[in-house]
DRENGUSE-779006 format. One record per residue (C-alpha): residue in one letter; x, y, z. Coordinates in pm, whole numbers, padded with zeros to 5 digits, always signed. Layout:
# residues N
AXYZ
...
This chain:
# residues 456
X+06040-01532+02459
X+06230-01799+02736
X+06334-02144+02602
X+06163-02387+02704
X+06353-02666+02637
X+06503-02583+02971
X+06139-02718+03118
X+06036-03099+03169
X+05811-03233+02958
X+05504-03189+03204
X+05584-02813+03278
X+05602-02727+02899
X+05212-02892+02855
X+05114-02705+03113
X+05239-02381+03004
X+05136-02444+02637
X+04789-02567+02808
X+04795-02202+02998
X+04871-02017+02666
X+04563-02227+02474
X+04352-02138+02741
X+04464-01753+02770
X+04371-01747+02384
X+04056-01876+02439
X+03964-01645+02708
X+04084-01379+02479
X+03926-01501+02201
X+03527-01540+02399
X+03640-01204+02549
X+03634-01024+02212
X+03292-01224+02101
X+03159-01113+02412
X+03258-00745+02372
X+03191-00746+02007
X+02790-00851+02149
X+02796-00589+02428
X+02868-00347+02165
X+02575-00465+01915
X+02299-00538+02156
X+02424-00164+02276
X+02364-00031+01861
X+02037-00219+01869
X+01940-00057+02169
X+02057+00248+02043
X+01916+00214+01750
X+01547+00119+01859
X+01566+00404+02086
X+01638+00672+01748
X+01353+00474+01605
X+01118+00542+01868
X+01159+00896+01887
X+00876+01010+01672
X+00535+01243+01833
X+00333+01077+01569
X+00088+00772+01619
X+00340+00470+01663
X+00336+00194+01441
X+00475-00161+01506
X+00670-00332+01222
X+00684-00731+01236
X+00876-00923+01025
X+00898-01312+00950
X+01235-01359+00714
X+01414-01696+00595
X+01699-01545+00441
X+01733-01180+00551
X+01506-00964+00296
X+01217-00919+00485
X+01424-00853+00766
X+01580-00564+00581
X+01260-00431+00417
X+01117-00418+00739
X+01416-00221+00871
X+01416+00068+00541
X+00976+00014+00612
X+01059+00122+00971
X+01358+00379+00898
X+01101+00560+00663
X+00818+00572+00912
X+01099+00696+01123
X+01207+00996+00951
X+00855+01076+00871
X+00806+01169+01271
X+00615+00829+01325
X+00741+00620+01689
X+00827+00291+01530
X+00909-00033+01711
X+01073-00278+01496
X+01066-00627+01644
X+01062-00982+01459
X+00777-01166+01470
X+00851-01444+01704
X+00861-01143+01958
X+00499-01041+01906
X+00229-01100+02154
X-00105-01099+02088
X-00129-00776+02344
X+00106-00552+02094
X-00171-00613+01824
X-00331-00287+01902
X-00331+00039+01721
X-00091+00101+01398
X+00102-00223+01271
X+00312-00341+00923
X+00368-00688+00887
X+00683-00783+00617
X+00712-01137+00587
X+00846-01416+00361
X+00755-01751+00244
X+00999-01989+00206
X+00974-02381+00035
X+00635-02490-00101
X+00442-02215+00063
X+00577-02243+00451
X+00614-01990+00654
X+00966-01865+00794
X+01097-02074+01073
X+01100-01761+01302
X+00718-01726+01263
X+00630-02063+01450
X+00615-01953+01743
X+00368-01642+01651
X+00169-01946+01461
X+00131-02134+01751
X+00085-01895+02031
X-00084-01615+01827
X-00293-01675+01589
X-00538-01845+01716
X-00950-01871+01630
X-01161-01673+01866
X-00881-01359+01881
X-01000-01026+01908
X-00821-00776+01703
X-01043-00513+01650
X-00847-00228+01810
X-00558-00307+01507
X-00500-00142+01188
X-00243-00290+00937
X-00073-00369+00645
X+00072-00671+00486
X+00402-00631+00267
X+00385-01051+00186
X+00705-01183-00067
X+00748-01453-00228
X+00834-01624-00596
X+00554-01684-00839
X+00784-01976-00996
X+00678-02187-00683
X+00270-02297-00647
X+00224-02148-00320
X+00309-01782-00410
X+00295-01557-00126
X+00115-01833+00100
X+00213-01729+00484
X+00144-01349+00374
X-00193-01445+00224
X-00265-01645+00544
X-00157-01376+00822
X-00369-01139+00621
X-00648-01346+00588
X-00602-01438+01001
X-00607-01073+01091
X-00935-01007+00875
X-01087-01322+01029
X-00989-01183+01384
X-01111-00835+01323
X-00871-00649+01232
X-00878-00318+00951
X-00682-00386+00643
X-00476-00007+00621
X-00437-00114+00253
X-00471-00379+00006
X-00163-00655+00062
X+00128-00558-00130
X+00287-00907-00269
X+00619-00905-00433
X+00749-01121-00672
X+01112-01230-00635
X+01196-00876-00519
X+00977-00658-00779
X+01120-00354-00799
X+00781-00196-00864
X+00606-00363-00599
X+00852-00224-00346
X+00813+00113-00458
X+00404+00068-00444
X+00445-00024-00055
X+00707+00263-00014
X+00394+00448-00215
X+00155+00321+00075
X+00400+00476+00362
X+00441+00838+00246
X+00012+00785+00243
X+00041+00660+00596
X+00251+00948+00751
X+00182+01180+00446
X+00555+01235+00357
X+00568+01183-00005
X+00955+01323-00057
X+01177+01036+00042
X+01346+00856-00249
X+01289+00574-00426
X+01410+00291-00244
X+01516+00143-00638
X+01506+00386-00957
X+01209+00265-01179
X+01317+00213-01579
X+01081+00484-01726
X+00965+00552-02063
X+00957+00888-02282
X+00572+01024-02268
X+00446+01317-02397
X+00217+01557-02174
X-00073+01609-02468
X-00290+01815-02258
X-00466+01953-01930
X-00805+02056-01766
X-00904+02227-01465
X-01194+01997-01374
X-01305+02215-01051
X-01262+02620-01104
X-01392+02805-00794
X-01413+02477-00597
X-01354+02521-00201
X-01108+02257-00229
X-00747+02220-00433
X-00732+02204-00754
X-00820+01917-00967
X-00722+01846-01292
X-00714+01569-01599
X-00419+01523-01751
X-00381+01339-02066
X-00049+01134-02202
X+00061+01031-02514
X+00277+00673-02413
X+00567+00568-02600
X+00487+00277-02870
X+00410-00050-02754
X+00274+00116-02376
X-00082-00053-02328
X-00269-00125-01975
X-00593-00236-01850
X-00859-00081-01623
X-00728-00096-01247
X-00328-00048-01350
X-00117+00236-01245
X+00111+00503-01407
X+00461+00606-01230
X+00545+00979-01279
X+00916+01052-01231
X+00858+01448-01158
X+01196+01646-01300
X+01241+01920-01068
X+01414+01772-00763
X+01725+01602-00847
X+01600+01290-00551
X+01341+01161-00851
X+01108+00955-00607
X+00780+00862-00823
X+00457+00893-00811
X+00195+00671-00856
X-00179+00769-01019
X-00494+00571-01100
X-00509+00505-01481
X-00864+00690-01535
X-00845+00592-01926
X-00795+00268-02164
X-00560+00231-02462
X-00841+00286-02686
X-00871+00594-02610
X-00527+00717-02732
X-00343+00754-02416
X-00327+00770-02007
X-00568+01044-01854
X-00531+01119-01513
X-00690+01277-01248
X-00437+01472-01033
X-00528+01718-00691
X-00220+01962-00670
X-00097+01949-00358
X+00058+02202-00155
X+00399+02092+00044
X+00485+02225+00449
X+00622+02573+00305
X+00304+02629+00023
X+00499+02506-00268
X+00311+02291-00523
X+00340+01938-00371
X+00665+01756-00620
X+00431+01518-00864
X+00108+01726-00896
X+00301+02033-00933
X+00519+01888-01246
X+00198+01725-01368
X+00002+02062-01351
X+00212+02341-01331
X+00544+02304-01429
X+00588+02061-01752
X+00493+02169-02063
X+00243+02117-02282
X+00403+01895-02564
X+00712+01792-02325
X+00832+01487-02231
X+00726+01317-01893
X+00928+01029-01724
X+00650+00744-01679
X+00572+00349-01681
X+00323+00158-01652
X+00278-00051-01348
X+00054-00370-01365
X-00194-00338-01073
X-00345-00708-01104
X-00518-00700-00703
X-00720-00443-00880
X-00801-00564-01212
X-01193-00605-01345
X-01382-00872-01238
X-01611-01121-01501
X-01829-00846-01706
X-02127-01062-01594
X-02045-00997-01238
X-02274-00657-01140
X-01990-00383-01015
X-02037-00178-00733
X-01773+00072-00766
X-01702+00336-00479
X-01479+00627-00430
X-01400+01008-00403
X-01213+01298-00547
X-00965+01202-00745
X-01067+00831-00671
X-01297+00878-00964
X-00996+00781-01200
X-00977+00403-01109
X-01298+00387-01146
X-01376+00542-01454
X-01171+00302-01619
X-01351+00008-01522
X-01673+00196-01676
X-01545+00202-01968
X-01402-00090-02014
X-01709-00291-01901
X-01921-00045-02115
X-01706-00124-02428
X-01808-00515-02321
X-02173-00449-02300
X-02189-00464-01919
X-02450-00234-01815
X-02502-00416-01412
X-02298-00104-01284
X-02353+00111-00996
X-02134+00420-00884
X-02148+00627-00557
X-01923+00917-00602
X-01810+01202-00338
X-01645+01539-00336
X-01684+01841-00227
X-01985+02062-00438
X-02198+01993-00714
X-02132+02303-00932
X-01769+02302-00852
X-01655+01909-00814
X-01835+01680-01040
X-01583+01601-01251
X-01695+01452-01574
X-02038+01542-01511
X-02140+01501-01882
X-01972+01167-01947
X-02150+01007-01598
X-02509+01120-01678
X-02452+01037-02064
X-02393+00702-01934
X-02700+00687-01671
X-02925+00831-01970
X-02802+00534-02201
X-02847+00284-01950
X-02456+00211-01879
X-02474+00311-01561
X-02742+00102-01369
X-02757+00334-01043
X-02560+00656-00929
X-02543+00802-00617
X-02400+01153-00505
X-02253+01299-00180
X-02112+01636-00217
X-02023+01754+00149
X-02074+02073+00117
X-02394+02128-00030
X-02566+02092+00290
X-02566+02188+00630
X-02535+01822+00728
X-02169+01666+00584
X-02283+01374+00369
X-02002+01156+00242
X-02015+00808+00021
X-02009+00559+00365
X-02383+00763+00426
X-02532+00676+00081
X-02402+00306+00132
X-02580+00270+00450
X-02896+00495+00308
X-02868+00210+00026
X-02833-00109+00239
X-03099-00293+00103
X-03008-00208-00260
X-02617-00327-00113
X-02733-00643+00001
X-02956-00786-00258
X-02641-00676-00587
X-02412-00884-00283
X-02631-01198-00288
X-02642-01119-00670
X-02316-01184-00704
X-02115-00822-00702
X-01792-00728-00660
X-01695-00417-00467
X-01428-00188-00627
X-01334+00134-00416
X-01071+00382-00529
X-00960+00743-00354
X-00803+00828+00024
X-00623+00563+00251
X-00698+00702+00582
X-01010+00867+00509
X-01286+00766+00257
X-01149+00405+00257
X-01138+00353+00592
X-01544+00491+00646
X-01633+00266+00367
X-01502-00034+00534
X-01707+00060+00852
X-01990+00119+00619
X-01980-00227+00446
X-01892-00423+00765
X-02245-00252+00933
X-02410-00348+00636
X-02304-00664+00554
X-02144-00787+00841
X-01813-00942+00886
X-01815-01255+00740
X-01948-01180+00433
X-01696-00911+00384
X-01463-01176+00447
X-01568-01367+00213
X-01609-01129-00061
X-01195-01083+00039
X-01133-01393-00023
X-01298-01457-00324
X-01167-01136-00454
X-01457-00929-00508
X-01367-00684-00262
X-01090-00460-00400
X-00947-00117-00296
X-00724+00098-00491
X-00655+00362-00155
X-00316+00613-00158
């Protein structure tokens, strides 16, 4: 290094003015390059995420502090690996012209119900009145803390905006608490439905309990369809649940443990958890990893890996409220739980419209539904069994053959409870009810919650 005492006084600023700058340069150099290189990673990474031959899907998200921002990054990841074209962008980047086809909103609220700063612009430019989102399908993952007043409030309101604009609800909103473990793993649940991958783990491990499998039942020999069966379990002292809540399975024969989630079809007065489980069959004809624990592979008197998980956006309405419930296959189980819990509190305003496949193969618990017609329970019941006719006839027909009947329980003050298939039986029913009762009544049986779905 010279001496530069040897300089004057003015030469030495200037070359300590040259080195200061030279750093600089360096140092906005390497910020520079260190930007290149992760706008380059995003690009390279929106580019792995759009790979997929699948239908795409669009995941938004609206964070204060990060979380959403990474849920929507493991929500898009798993769509990703499922074969599913994803674009993840946040929502201050969304037009109202990508609101088309498949989208998942994740979003925060932040303060005394606001919404993220990053969503005003969306606010202001895109959700306006008079929008037309018709051609959109979604779902809302909406977080929040219930210690605040305004739990979940800019969630609540971009799901109620998209229902007011037109837009099909995928799912029910799936609200989490201060990062609820369980809630996350019920929108994970939601996913695998939505690209009908079901073997990714667990984003978290749930805490389960020590159940015993008491017993099962083939509900459906010779049916044309997969096998259904009711499976009964003993819980663990101190277990309990109410109608509309949901038990996790933690199946044992894959060391990845992801759960599985089933429709509680019984109440604790009866003893224990019944299910109704279809076995599934995976890509290579192997019983599918839950249903094939549940119905093949655990024994008899074994334990079984479970918990409870509170499913309050599906909980019974007043028992003076008539219920319309509405569902198929295996969908049966959420609902048969609200039966009997309203008929154990003398509520007898009920009315069921059930689907599957046959009559002599796939009425499951045909004894216990008539017994309850013949005593009254059960105001109305209607039937659609596909199969038994040269015409398919599904639930969404008897709704619409029953419009009249649908109106006047409506304007009677009913609540509408539907249980079974995401993408299939849910999704007619919707179209069903919105033909029927047009859209701003459905709207407003949303919002004062007495329209509830229970889909997988």
């Amino acid at each position: 290094m010279p001496d530069l005492s040897a300089f004057s006084p003015e030469v030495r600023r200037l070359l300590a003015a040259g080195a200061v700058a030279g750093a600089y340069a360096l140092f906005c150099g390497g910020i520079a390059l260190r930007e290149a290189l992760r706008r380059r990673a995003v690009v390279r990474a929106a580019e792995a995420l759009s790979q997929g031959a699948g239908e795409p899907v669009l995941v938004a998200y609206a964070s204060q502090t990060g979380f959403a921002e990474e849920l929507a990054g493991a929500t898009a990841k798993a769509l990703s690996d499922a074969g599913a074209p994803v674009t993840l962008r946040a929502l201050s980047e969304i037009t109202a012209a990508d609101l088309t086809g498949r989208a998942l909103f994740v979003v925060s609220t932040t303060g005394e119900g606001d919404a993220p700063d990053s969503a005003r612009a969306f606010i202001r430019d895109v959700m306006k009145d008079g929008a037309d989102l018709s051609a959109l399908r979604y779902g809302v993952l909406a977080l929040g803390d219930s210690s605040y007043a305004h739990y979940c409030a800019f969630g609540r309101t971009l799901d109620a905006w998209l229902a007011h604009a037109g837009a099909q609800a995928l799912f029910d909103r799936v609200e989490v608490d201060d990062g609820d473990p369980a809630a996350l793993r019920h929108w994970q649940g939601m996913l695998s439905a939505l690209t009908g991958v079901t073997d990714a783990p667990d984003w978290s491990r749930p805490a389960y309990g020590r159940w015993t499998l008491a017993e099962r039942e083939l509900l459906n020999p010779g049916s044309p369809g997969g096998e259904a069966w009711r499976v009964r379990l003993t819980p663990p002292d101190g277990a309990t649940w109410a109608a509309g809540d949901i038990l996790e399975v933690g199946p044992r024969n894959d060391p990845a443990l992801p759960h599985r989630e089933y429709s509680i079809a019984s109440l604790p007065a009866d003893g224990g958890v019944e299910l109704i489980v279809r076995l599934t069959a995976r890509a290579d004809g192997q019983p599918g990893l839950g249903s094939g624990w549940l119905c093949r592979f655990a024994e008899v008197g074994g334990p079984i890996d479970a918990r409870v998980r509170t499913n309050k956006s599906f909980h019974a309405p007043d028992p003076a409220r008539p219920l319309i419930l509405i569902g198929s296959g295996t969908g049966l189980a959420g609902l048969r739980a609200h039966l009997k819990a309203r008929i154990a509190a003398g509520a007898k305003r009920n009315w069921l419209l059930f689907g599957e496949r046959t009559a002599a193969h796939d009425y499951f618990l045909r004894d216990e539904i008539e017994g309850w017609v013949a005593s009254g329970a059960l105001e109305r019941l209607d039937l659609a069994f596909s199969r038994d006719q040269a015409e398919r006839i599904y639930v969404q027909h008897r709704l619409r053959a029953a419009a009249d009947t649908l109106r006047q329980w409506v304007s009677d003050g009913a609540a509408i409870y539907v249980c079974g298939s995401l993408e299939g039986m849910s999704r007619e029913v919707h179209v069903a009810l919105l033909e029927v009762l047009g859209a701003e009544t459905l709207e407003r049986l949303v919002d004062e919650g007495r329209y509830r779905r229970d889909v997988y």
